[in-house]
C-alpha positions in Angstrom: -53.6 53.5 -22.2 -50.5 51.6 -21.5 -48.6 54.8 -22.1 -50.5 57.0 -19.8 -51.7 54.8 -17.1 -49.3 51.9 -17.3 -46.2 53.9 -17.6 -45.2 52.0 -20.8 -43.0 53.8 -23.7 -44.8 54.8 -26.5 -42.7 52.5 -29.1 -43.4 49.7 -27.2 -46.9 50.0 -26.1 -47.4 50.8 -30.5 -45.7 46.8 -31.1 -48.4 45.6 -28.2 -51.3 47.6 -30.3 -50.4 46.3 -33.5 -50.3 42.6 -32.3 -53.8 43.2 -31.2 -55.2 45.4 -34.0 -53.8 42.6 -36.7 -56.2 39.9 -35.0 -59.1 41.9 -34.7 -58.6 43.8 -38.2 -57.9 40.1 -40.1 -60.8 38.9 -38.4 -63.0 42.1 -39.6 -61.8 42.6 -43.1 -62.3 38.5 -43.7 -65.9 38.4 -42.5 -67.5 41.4 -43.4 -64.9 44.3 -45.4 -64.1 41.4 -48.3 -66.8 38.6 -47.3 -66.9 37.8 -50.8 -63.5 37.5 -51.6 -63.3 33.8 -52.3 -59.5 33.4 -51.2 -58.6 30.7 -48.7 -58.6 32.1 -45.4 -54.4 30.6 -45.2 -53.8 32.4 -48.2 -55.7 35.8 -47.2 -54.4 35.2 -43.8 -50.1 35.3 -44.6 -50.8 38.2 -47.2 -52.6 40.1 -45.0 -49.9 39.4 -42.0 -47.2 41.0 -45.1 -49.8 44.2 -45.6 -50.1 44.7 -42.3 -46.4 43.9 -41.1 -45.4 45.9 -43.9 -47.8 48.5 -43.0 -46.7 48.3 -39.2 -42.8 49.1 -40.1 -44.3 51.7 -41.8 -46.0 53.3 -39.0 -43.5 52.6 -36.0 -40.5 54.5 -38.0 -42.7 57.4 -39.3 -43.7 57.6 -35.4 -40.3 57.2 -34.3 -39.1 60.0 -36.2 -42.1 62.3 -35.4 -41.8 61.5 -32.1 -38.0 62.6 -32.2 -38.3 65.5 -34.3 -42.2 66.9 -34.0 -42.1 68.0 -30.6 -46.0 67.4 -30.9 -47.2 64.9 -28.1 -47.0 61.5 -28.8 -51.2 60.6 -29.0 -51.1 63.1 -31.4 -48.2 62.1 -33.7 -49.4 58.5 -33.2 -53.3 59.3 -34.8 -52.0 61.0 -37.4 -49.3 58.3 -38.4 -52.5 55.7 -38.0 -54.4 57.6 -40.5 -52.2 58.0 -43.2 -51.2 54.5 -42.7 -54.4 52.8 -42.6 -55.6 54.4 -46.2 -52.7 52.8 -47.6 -53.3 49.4 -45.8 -56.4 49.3 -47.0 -55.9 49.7 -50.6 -53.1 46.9 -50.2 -55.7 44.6 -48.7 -58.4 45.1 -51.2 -55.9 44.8 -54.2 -53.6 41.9 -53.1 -54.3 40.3 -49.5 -57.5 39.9 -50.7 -58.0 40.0 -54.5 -59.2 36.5 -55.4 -57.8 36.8 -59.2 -55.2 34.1 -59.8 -52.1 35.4 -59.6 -49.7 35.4 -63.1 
């Protein structure tokens, strides 16, 4: 939406989403994907802020590339970057950000 009716680049309006998206998706996985976790909600909370950084550099250069070399338009480029991305987040969260095994 900010791309198309805002007039906003497609890099930029993807740091915008991602600031969103890490509120809402914290907020989700805490409550009701890993309600049983058991790990302190600060604790959870900065691992899943690496995951999902880590999982947002991730994304933005694989769609900056795509972008640049693809020639496929850039809602496109961008869903398929999301999915790919999103598995791996995923696992990531249920294995470390929160994984309520102490760690070694």
């Amino acid at each position: 939406m900010l791309v198309k009716h805002a007039g906003w680049q497609p890099l930029l309006a993807n740091v915008v989403g991602w600031l969103i998206a890490f509120g809402v998706s914290f907020s989700g996985h805490s409550r009701w994907t890993f309600r049983d976790h058991g790990v302190a909600l600060g604790r959870s909370a900065r691992r899943f802020f690496a995951v999902s950084a880590s999982g947002f550099a991730i994304n933005e250069a694989t769609y900056a590339l795509f972008l640049h070399w693809s020639g496929l338009r850039y809602d496109l480029v961008l869903a398929l970057v999301l999915i790919a991305v999103a598995g791996g987040t995923y696992l990531v969260s249920r294995h470390w950000a929160f994984n309520r095994r102490p760690e070694r």
